[in-house]
LOSE-505546 format. One record per residue: x, y, z of N, C-alpha, C in turn. Coordinates in steps of 0.02 Angstrom, whole numbers, plus 50000, padded with zeros to 5 digits. Layout:
// LOSE-505546
XYZXYZXYZ;...
This chain:
// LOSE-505546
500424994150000500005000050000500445006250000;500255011549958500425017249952500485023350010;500795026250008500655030750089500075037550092;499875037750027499405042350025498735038150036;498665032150012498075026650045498185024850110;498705026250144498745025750215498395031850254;498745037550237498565043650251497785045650245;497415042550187496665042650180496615039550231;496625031850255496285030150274496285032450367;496765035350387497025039050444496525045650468;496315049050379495945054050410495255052650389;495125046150376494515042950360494315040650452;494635040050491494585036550554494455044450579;495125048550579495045054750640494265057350612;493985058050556493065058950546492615055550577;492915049350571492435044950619492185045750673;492975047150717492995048450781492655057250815;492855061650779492465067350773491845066850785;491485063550725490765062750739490375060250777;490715057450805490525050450858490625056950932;491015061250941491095062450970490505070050968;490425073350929489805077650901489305073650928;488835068450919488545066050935488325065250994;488775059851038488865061151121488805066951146;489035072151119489005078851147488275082351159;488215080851078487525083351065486665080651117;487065075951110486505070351163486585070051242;487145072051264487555072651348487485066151349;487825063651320488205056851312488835055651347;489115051451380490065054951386490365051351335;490935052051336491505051751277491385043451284;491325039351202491185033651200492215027951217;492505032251208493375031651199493345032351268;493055034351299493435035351376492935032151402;492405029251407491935026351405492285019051419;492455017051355492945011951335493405011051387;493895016251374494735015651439494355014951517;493735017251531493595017851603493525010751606;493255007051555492924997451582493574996251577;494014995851537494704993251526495154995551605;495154998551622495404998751697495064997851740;494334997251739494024992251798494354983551816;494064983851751494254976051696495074973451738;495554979051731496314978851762496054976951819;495814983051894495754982651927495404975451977;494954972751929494664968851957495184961951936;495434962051900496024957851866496444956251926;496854963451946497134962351999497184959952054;496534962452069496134957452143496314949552145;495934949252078495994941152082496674940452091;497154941552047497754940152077497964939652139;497854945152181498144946852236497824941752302;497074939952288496754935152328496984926652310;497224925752259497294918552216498134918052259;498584925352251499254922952296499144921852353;498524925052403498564924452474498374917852510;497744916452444497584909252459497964902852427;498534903652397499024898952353498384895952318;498064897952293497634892652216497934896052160;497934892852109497844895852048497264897851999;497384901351973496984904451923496254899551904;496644894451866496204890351807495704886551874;495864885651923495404882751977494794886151973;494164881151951493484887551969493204886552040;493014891552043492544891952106492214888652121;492334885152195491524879952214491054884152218;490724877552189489754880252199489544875952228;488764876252246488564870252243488504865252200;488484857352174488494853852104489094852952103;489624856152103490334856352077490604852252112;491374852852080491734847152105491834848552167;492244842052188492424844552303493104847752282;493024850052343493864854152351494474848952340;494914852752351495604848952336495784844952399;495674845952458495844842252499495334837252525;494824835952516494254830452505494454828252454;494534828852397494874828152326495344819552368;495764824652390496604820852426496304816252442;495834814852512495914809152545495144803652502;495114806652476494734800552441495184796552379;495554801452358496064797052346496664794252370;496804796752428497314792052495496774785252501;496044785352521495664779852513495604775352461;495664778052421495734771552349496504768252345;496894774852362497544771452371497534766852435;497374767752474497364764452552496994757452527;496464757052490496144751552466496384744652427;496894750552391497204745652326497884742252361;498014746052413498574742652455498494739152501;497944738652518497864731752575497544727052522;497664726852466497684720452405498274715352437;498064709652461498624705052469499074704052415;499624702652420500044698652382500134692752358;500224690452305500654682052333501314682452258;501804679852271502294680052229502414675052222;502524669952157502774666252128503254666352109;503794661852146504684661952105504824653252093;504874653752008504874646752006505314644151939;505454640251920505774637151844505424635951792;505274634251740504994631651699504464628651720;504164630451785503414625851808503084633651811;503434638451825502994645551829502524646451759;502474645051731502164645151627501594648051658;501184652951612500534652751650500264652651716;500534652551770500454651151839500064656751859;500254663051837500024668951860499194672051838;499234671351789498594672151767498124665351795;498274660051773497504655051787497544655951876;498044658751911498194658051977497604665752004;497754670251963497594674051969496574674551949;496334670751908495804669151901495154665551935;495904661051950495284656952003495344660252090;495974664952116495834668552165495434674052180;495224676152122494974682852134495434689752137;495014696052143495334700752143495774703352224;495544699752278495864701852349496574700252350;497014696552299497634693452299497824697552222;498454701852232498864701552188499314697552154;499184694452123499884688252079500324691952046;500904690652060501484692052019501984684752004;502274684251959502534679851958503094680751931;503734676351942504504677451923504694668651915;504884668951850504864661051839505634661851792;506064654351790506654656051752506604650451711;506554648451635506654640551606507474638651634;507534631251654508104628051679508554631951730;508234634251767508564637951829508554632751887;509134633651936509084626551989508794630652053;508914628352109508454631552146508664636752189;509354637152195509694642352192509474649152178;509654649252103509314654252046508674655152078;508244651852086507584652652095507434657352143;508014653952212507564657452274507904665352294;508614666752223508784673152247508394679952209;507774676552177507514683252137507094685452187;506874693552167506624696152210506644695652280;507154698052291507424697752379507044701852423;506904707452384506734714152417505954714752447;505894711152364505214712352378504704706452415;505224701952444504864696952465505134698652563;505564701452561505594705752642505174710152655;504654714052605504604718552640503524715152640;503574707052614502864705552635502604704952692;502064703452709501944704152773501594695252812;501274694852868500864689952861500404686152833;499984690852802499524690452762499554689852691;500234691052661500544688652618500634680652605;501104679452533501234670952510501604672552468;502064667252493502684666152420502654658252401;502724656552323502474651452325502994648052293;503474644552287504104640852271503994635052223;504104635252166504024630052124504604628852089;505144623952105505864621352088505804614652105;506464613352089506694606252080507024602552048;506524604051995506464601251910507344598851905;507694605751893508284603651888508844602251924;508794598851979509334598252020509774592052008;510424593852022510794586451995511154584552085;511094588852141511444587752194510864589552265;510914583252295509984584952337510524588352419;511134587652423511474590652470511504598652468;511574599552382511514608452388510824609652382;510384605952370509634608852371509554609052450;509564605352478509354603752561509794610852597;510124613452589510614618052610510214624552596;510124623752524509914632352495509344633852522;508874627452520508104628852530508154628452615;508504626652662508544629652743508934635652738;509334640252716509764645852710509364650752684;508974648952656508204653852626507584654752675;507344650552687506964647452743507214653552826;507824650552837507764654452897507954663752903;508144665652832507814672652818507334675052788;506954670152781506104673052774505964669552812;505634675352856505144673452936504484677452939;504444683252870504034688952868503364686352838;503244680252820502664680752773502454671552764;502024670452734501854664052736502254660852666;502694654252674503004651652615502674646652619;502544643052542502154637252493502634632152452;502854627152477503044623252424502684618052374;502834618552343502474613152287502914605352263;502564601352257502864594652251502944593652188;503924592052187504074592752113503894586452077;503564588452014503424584051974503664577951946;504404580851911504994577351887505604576951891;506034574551897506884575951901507134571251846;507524572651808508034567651768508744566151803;508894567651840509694567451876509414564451945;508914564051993508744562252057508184557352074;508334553652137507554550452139507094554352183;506504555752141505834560052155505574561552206;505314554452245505364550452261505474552452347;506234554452332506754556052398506714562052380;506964564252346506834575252331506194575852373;505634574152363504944576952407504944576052467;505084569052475505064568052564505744574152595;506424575252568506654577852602506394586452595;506034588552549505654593752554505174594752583;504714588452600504214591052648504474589352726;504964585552750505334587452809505894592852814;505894595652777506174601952779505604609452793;504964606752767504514611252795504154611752836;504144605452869503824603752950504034606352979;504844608252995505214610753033505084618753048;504814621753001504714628653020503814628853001;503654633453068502904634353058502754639953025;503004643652979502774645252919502824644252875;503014637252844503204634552776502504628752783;502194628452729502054623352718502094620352646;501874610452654502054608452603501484606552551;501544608852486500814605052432500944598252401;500594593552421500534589352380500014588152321;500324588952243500064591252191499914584052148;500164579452170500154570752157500444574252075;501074576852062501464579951992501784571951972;501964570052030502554564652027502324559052025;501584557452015501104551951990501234548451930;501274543451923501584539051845500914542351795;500144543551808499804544251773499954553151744;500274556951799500394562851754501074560951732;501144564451645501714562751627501874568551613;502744569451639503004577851620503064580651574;502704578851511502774584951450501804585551458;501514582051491500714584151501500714588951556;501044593951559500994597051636500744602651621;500304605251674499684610751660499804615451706;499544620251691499714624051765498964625651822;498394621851761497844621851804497834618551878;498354611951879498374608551931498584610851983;498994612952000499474615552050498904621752074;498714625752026498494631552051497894628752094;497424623852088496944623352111497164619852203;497874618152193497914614752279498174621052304;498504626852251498804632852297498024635452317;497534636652273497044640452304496664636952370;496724630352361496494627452409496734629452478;497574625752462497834630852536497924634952563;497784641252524497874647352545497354650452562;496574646152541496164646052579496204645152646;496504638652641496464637252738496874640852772;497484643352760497964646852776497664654252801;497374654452735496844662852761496494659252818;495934656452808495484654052859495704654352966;496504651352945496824649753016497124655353032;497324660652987497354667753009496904670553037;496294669653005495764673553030495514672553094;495544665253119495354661253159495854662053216;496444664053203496834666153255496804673353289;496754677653228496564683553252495884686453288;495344682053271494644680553323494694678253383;495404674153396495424671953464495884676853500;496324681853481496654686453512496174693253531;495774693353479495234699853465494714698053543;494374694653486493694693253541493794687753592;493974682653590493924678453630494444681453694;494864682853692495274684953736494944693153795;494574694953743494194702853777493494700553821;493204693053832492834689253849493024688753929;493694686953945493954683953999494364691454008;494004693854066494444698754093495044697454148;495534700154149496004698654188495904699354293;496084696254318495894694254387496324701654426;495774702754483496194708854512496654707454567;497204711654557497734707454605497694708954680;497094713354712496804715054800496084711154769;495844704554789495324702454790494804705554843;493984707054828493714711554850493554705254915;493444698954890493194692554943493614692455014;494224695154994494844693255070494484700155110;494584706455083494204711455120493744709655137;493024706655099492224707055145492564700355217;492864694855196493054692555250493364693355315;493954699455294494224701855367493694707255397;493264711155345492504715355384492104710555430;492074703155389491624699955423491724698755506;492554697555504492794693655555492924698355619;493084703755592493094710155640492264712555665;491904711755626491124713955655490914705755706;491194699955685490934693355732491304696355784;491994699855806492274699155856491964704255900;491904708455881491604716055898490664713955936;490294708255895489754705855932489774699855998;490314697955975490454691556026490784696956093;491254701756084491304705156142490654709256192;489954712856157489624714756160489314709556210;489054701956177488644699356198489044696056264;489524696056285489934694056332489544697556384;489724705156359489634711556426488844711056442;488244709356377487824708456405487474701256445;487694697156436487464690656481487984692956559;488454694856544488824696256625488294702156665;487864706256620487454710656650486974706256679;486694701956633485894701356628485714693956661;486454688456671486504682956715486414684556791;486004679456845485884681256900486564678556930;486764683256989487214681857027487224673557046;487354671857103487414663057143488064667157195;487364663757259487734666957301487424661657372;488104658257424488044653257444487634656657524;487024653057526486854653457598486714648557621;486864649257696486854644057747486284643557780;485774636257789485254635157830485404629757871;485314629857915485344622757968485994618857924;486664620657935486904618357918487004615257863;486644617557801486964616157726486874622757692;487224621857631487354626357566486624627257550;486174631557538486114631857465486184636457434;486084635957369486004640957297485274645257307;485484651457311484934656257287485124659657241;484704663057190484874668157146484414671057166;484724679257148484354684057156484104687457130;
């Protein structure tokens, strides 16, 4: 554009504005331009505010105002979600650390328990039991009672002296949570046989281990038919009862125990007895003083030469 089409259109505006301003005048109108700048510095002013109230109260801006209908505040906000979090964390656990028997374990494990048990599972193909029992260290210290770890090895062991070693050296640093063994199916290097029995006397010995018998090592199951439906259905079983004898223990510490109140160590019975014995002595002296009142004397007189008894 040309600067003389600029210049038109410059004093095409200052006419505008003229007239506009003729007008207002004419009418006692006020100035429509200052009119304008006066809302534009309210507009500031009230701008400001908000600012200055939004720093005092630390919210920000984009936050709208409660109403009624609207969302809850931010700190109702919080603890309803500390509650869902609080919810999702008293989700039990159970962890699976196992060899080439872990396949699937987690999910069908996880199906037929329900949602109150978290499954996780950590499984290794041809790992010995070793390997097995050093995964997840951390996270198996920091379970609790109400927790389960569930041990599925064996498979490959070629030496039942280092199995018997690893699986008590494991054993007596987990004391935090409930451990599950499972009865190994197969061995190619060992007899079966003897691997189970010395695994399930290895878990008698501590009362938080117990042992599953999964009948794996049955001539009718054969080890390339191995499922993971089986196993899971004796873990759910036991961890049924396992829950069950928790619960059942903690009913007898709870309630049964708040039933039988404890004995007071000044029995109130020895007191009413020494009251008793002090008020018998206190009447037996009484009734002394009154028969010595209220008994007639005996007093010896003489007639023609004999005694007798008169009272008086």
């Amino acid at each position: 554009m040309s600067e003389c089409s600029i210049n038109e259109i410059k004093d095409k505006e200052q006419e505008l504005v003229n007239n506009i301003e003729k007008t207002d005048s004419s009418n006692h109108l006020p100035n429509t331009s200052c009119h304008i700048h006066l809302e534009k510095e309210d507009i500031h002013k009230e701008h400001t505010e908000v600012i200055a109230t939004d720093t005092n109260t630390n919210t920000s801006l984009n936050t709208p105002k409660t109403q009624l209908g609207n969302t809850l505040p931010y700190y109702i906000r919080e603890k309803n979600d500390n509650y869902k979090l609080a919810t999702f964390k008293m989700r039990r656990k159970i962890i699976v650390i196992a060899d080439q028997q872990g396949r699937n374990i987690c999910k069908t494990l996880q199906k037929l328990i329900g949602d109150n048990f978290l499954v996780t599972c950590y499984w290794k193909p041809g790992a010995k039991i070793q390997e097995v029992l050093q995964t997840e260290k951390n996270e198996i210290c920091k379970l609790t009672k109400n927790d389960y770890v569930v041990v599925l090895g064996g498979v490959n062991e070629n030496n039942p002296y280092e199995f018997e070693f690893c699986i008590r050296s494991w054993l007596y640093s987990v004391t935090n949570t409930n451990v599950i063994f499972t009865e190994i199916p197969y061995n190619r290097n060992l007899n079966i046989g003897k691997l189970n029995y010395v695994l399930r006397f290895i878990c008698t010995s501590f009362t938080n281990v117990s042992f599953i018998n999964t009948n794996g090592s049955k001539p009718f199951f054969h080890q390339y038919t191995f499922t993971p439906y089986i196993p899971c259905r004796f873990l759910l079983r036991e961890i049924l009862r396992l829950d069950y004898k928790l619960k059942f223990e903690l009913y007898q510490n709870i309630v049964i125990s708040s039933k039988f109140t404890p004995l007071q160590t000044t029995s109130t019975q020895t007191d009413n007895i020494e009251m008793v014995d002090t008020c018998t002595q206190s009447d037996d002296i009484l009734k002394d003083n009154i028969i010595e009142e209220i008994t007639p004397r005996h007093e010896n007189m003489t007639h023609s030469g004999k005694k007798y008894l008169f009272r008086i």
